[in-house]
C-alpha positions as CSV (number, residue, x, y, z in Angstrom):
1,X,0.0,0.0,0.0
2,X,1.5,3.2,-1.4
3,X,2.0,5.8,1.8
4,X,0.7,9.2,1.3
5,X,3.3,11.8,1.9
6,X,2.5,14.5,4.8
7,X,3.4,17.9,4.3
8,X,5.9,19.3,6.4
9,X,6.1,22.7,4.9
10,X,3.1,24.7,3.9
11,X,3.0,28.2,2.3
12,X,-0.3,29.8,2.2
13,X,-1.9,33.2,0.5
14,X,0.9,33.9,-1.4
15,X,0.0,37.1,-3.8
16,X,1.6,36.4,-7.1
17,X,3.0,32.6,-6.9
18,X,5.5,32.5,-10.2
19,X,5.7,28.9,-10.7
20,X,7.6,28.7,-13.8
21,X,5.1,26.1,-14.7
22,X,5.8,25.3,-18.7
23,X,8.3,25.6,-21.5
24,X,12.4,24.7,-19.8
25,X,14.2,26.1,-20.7
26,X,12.4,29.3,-22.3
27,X,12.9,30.7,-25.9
28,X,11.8,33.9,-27.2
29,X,8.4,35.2,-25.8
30,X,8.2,31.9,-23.7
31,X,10.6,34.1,-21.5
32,X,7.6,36.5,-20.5
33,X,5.3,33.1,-19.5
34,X,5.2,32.8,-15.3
35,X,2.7,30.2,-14.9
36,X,1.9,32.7,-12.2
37,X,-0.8,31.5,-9.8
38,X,-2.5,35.1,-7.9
39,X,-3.5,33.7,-4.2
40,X,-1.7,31.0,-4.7
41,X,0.2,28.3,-2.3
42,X,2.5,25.1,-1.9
43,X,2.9,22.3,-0.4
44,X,6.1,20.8,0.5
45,X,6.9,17.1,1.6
46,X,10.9,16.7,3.0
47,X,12.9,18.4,0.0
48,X,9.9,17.8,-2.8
49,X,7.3,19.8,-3.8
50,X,3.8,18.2,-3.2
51,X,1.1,20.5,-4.8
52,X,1.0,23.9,-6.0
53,X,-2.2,25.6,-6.6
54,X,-4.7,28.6,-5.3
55,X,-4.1,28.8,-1.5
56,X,-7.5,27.2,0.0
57,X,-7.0,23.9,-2.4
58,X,-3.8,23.4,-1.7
59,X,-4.5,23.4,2.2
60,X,-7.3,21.0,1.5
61,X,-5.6,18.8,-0.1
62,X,-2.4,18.5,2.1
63,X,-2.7,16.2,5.2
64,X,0.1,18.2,7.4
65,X,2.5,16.4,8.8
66,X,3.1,16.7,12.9
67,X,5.2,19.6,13.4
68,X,4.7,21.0,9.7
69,X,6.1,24.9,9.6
70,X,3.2,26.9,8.4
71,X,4.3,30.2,6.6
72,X,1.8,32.6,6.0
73,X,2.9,35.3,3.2
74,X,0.6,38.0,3.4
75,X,0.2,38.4,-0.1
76,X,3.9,38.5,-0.8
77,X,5.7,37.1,-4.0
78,X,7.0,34.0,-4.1
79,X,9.2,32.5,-7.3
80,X,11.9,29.8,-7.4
81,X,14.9,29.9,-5.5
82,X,17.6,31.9,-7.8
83,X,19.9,29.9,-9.3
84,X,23.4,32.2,-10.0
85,X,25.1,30.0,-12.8
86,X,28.5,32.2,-13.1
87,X,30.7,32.6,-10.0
88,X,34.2,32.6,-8.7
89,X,33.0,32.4,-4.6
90,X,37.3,31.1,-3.4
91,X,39.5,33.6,-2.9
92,X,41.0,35.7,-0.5
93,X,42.3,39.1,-1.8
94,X,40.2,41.9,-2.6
95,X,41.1,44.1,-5.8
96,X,39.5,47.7,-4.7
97,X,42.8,49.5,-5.3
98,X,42.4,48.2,-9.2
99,X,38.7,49.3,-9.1
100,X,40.1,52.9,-8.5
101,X,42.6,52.6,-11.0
102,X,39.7,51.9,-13.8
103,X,38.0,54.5,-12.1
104,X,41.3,56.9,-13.2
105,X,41.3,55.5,-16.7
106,X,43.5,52.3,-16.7
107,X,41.8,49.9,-18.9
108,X,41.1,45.8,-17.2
109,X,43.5,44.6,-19.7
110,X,46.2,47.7,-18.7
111,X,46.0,46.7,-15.1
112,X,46.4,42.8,-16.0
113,X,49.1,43.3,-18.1
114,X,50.8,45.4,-15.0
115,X,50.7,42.3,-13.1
116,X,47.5,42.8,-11.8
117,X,43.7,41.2,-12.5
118,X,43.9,37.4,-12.4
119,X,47.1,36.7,-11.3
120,X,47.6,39.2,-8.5
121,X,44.7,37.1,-7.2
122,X,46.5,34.0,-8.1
123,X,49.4,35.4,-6.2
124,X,47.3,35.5,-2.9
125,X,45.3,32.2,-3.3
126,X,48.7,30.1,-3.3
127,X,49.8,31.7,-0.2
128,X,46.4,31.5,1.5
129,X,45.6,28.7,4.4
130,X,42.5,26.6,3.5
131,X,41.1,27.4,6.7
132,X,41.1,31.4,5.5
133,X,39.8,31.0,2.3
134,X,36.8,28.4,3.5
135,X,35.3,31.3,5.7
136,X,36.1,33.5,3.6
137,X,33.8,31.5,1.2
138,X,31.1,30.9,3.7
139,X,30.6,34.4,4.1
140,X,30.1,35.1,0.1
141,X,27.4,32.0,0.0
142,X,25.4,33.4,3.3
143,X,25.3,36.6,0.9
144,X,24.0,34.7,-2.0
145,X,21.5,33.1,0.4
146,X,20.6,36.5,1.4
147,X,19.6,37.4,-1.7
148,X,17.3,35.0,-2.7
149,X,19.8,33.0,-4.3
150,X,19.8,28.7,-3.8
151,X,22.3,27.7,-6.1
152,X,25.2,28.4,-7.7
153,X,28.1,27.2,-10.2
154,X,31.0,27.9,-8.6
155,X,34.7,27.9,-10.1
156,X,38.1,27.8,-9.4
157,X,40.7,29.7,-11.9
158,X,43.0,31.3,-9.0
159,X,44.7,28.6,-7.9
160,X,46.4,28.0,-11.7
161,X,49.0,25.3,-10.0
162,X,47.5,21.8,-10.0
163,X,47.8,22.1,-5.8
164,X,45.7,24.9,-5.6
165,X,43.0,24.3,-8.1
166,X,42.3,21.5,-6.5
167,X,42.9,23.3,-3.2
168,X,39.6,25.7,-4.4
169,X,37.9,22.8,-5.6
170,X,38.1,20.8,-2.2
171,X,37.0,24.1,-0.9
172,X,33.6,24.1,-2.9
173,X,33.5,20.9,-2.2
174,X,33.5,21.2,1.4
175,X,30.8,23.5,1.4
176,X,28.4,21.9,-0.7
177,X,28.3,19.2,2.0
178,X,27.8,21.7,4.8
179,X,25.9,25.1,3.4
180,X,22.3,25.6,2.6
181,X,23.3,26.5,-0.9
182,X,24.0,24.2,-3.5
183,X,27.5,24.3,-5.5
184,X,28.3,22.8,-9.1
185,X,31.5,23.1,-9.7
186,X,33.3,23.9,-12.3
187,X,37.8,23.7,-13.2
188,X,38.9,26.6,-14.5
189,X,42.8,25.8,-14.6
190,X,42.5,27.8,-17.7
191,X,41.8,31.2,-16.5
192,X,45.0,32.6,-17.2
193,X,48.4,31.7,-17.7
194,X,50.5,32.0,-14.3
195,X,53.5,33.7,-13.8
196,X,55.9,31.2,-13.9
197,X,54.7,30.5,-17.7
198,X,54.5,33.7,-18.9
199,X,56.8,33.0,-21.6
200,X,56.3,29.1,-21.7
201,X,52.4,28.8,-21.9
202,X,52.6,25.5,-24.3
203,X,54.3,24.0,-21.1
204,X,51.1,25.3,-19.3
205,X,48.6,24.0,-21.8
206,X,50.7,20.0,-21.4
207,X,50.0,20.5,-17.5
208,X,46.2,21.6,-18.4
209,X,45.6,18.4,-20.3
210,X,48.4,16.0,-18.7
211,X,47.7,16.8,-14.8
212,X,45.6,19.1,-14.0
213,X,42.2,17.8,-15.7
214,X,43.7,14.2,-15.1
215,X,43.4,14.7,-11.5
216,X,40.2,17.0,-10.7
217,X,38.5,13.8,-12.7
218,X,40.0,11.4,-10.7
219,X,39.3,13.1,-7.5
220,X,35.3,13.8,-8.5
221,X,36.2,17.3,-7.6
222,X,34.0,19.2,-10.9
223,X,31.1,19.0,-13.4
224,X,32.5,21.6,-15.7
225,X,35.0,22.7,-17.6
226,X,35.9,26.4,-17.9
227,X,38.1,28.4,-20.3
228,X,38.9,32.0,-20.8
229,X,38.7,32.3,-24.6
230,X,40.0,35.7,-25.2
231,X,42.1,37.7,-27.1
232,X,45.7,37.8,-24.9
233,X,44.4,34.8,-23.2
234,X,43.3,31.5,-24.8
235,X,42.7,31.8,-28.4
236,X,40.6,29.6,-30.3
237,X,42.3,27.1,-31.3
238,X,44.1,26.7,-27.2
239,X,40.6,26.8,-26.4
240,X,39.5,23.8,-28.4
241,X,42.5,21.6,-27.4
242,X,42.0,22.2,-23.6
243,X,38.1,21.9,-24.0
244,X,38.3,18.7,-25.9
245,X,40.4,17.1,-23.8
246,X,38.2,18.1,-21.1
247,X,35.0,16.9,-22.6
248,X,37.0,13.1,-23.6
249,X,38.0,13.2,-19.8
250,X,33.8,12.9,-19.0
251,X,33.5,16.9,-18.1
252,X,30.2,18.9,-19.3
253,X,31.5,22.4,-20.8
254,X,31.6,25.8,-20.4
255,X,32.9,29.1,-21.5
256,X,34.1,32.3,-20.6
257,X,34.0,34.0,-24.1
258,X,33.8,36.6,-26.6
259,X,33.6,39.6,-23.2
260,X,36.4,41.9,-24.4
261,X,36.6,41.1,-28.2
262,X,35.0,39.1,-31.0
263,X,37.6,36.5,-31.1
264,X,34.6,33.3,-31.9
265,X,34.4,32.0,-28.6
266,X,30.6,31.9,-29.3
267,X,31.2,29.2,-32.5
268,X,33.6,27.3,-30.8
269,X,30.9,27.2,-27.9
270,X,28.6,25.7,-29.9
271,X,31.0,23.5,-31.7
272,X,31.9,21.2,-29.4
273,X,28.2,21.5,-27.6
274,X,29.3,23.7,-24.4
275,X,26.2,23.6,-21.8
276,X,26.7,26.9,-21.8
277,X,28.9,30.1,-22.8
278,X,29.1,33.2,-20.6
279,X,29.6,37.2,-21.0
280,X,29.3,37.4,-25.2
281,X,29.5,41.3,-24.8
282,X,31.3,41.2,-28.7
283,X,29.8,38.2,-30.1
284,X,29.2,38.0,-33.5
285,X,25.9,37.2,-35.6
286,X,27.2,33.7,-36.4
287,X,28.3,32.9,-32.8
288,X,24.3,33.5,-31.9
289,X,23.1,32.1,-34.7
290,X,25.1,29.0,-33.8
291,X,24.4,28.8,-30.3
292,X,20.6,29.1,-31.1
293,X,21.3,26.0,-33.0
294,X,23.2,24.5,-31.1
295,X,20.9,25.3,-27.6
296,X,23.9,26.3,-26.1
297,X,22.9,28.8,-23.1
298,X,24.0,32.4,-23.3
299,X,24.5,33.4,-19.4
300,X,25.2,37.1,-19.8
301,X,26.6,39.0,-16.9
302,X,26.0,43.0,-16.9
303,X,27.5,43.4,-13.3
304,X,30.8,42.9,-15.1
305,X,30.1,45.2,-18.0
306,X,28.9,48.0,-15.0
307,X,31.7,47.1,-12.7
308,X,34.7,47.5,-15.5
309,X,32.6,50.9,-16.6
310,X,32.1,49.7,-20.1
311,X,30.0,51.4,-22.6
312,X,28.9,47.9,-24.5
313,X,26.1,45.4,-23.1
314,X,25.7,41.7,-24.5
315,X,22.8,42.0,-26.8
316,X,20.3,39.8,-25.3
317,X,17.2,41.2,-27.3
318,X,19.4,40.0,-29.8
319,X,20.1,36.4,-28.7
320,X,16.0,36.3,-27.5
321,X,15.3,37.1,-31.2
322,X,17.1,34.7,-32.4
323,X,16.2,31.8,-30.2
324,X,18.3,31.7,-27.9
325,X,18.7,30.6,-24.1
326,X,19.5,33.3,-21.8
327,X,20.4,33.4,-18.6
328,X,21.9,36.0,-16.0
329,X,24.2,35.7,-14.0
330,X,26.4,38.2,-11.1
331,X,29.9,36.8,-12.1
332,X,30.8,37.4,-8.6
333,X,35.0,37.7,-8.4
334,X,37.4,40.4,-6.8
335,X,38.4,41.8,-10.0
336,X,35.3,42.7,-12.3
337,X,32.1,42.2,-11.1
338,X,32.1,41.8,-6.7
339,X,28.4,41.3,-5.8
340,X,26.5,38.4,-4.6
341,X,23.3,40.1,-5.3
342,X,21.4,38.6,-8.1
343,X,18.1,41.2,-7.9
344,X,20.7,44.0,-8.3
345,X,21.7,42.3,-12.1
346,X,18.1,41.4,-13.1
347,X,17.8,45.6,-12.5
348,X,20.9,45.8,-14.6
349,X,19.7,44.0,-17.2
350,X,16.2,46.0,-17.2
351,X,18.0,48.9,-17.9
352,X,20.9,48.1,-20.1
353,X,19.6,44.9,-21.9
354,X,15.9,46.2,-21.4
355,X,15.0,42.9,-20.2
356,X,11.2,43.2,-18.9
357,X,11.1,41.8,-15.6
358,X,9.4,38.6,-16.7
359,X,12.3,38.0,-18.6
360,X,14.9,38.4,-15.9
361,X,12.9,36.2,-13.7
362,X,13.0,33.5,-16.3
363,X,16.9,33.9,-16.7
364,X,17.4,33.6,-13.2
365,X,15.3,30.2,-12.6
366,X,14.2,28.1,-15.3
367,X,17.0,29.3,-17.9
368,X,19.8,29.6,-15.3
369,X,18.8,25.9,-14.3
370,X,19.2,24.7,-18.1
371,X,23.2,27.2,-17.9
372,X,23.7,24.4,-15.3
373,X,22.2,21.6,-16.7
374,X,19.4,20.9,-14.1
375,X,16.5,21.3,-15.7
376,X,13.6,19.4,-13.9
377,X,15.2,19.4,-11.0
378,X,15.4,23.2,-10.3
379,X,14.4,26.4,-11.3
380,X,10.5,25.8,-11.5
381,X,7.8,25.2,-8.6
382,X,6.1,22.4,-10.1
383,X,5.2,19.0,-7.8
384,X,8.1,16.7,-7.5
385,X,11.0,19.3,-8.2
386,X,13.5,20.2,-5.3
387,X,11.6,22.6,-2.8
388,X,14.1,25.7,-3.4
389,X,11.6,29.1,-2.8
390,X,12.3,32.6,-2.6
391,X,9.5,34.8,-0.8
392,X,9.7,38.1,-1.4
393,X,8.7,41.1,0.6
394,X,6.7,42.7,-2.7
395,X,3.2,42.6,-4.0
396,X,4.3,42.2,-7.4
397,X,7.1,41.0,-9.6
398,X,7.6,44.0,-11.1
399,X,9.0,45.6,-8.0
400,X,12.0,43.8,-8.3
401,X,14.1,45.4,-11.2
402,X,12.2,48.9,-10.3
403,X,13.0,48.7,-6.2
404,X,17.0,48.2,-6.7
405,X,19.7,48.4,-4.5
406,X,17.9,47.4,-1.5
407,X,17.1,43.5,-0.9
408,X,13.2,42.7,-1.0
409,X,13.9,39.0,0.2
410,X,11.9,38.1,3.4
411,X,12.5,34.7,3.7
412,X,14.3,31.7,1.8
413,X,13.4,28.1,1.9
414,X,15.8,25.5,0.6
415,X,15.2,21.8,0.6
416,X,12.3,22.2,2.2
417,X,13.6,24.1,5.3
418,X,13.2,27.8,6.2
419,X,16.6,28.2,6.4
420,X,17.0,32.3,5.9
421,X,14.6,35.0,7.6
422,X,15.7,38.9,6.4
423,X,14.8,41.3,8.8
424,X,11.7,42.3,6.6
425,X,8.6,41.4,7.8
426,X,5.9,43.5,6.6
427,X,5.7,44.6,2.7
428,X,6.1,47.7,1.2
């Protein structure tokens, strides 16, 4: 005899519950659907989702379980949990004195070839205990968390030695098992070339391909593979030896490409079927044309773009047009883009992408959830999926590009458990 599940979570008279019930991931005007549900409410049995529906059947239909929480929203908004599917959370160094110096007119590129950007951090993160840079890390995800935010990709990239790569990834690692938030990682050895091969990067590729991805495989330690394909970084055809030999070694794919220059990071994306490829502020027609194609995601990240003071956005009315998948994303490092708050980009991307805010709510959850390959799993409120929920103190969606700088999250659920409570208690 099948047992009927109990719920031990219940969240009734919510104002605008935005689902994300349908199309996953979203194309085109699919981005503007919410399956939003006005009155609505959920259900929640352990980590899973039970029902979802208008508040007064939902409570009817749920037997609660003995000591079920009971949250009462007030009319507030409730969507997904946010999924942030871009970030560098490791490190120890912060790089404010270089975000003056852009202020002052030194370009990211002129500070990077001074010795700074990357490999300054680089510098630090060798010399840095793992007991620093784990709580250093903890306090970046309670940010996230803060924010609304119950997942993220997280990368490594500053280690750029096989010991500390796998020093950041251990890190992650250790933190997926004992944070609310979720991690995926994600190796990015090839984020830059170190110091000590400055002048000898083929050496540096043969440790790429030889060691480093060798061993982060062996160890279980990431999902992803990550490259900088960039002009004065990894060109293409660096890019496409490192990525294949990461894809043969059983690793999903990713990309940091086409942010600075045109260089056809997008194409080579695409090409060899990257889950997803990140920043595209210069990509070209064909590089969105073949990602479209090839349903490669497009997580764009305007905190970057804002952050470095640039003049040029990623054209995601563009990439919608065409068909395809876009996410967003904060980027959060200590070089170009330091924020944990994911609200504060969908506003960005309002204004400089001009996003509407159905849009941005869709690149956040259902689309972010396909930039880390997780679709039907996260990213929607639909019975069965994880029970990852954002309430929000708002009575409607709209408020959250418009209302910016300030957070609007009251409370954050994740696997089921209340496991964040903002000061905000009443809405606006």
């Amino acid at each position: 005899m099948t047992q009927v599940k109990k719920a031990t979570l219940l969240i009734k008279n919510i104002g605008q519950l935005i689902t994300m019930e349908g199309p996953a991931p979203r194309i085109g005007k699919e981005m503007s659907e919410l399956g939003m549900i006005e009155n609505g409410g959920i259900a929640v049995a352990g980590d899973e989702i039970l029902f979802v529906g208008d508040s007064d059947k939902v409570q009817g239909k749920s037997e609660l379980a003995e000591g079920c929480t009971v949250i009462d929203a007030k009319g507030m908004v409730v969507t997904p949990g946010l999924i942030d599917p871009h970030t560098h959370p490791v490190f120890s160094k912060t790089r404010e004195k270089e975000f003056e110096m852009r202020i002052l007119g030194k370009s990211y590129m002129e500070i990077a070839n001074a010795g700074g950007g990357i490999r300054s951090s680089v510098r630090d993160l060798r010399e840095t205990e793992y007991s620093v840079l784990k709580e250093k890390t903890k306090t970046r995800l309670d940010r996230f968390l803060a924010y609304g935010v119950t997942t993220i990709e997280a990368k490594s990239g500053y280690g750029l030695s096989t010991e500390s790569e796998l020093k950041q990834l251990e890190i992650i690692k250790e933190m997926n098992e004992t944070h609310p938030l979720d991690l995926i990682p994600t190796f990015l050895g090839a984020h830059e070339t170190p110091d000590e091969y400055r002048e000898e990067k083929e050496k540096y590729i043969d440790i790429l391909i030889n060691e480093m991805i060798p061993k982060v495989v062996e160890a279980n330690l990431a999902e992803f593979s990550d490259i900088f394909t960039e002009a004065g970084v990894f060109n293409v055809d660096e890019s496409r030896r490192i990525q294949t030999a990461a894809k043969n070694a059983g690793l999903k794919l990713k990309f940091h490409a086409d942010e600075l220059n045109s260089v056809g990071g997008g194409e080579l994306a695409a090409e060899l079927g990257a889950i997803s490829a990140d920043h595209l502020v210069y990509i070209s027609d064909q590089g969105i044309k073949d990602m479209a194609k090839a349903k490669t995601v497009a997580v764009l990240l305007p905190g970057t773009t804002f952050s470095l003071a640039g003049k040029q956005y990623a054209p995601a009315r563009k990439m919608i047009e065409e068909g395809v998948v876009v996410a967003l994303s904060t980027d959060c490092n200590p070089g170009s883009s330091y924020s944990e708050s994911l609200p504060f980009i969908i506003s960005l991307a309002a204004l400089q992408m001009k996003l509407t805010a159905a849009e941005a709510l869709s690149a956040v959850t259902v689309n972010a959830a396909a930039a880390v390959d997780r679709i039907g799993k996260i990213g929607q409120l639909c019975p069965g999926m994880k029970a990852d929920i954002t309430i929000w103190n708002i009575n409607n969606y709209q408020e959250i590009p418009y209302h910016y700088g300030v957070n609007l999250v009251s409370k954050v659920v994740k696997n089921g458990k209340l496991v964040k409570q903002n000061y905000i208690e009443t809405k606006n």
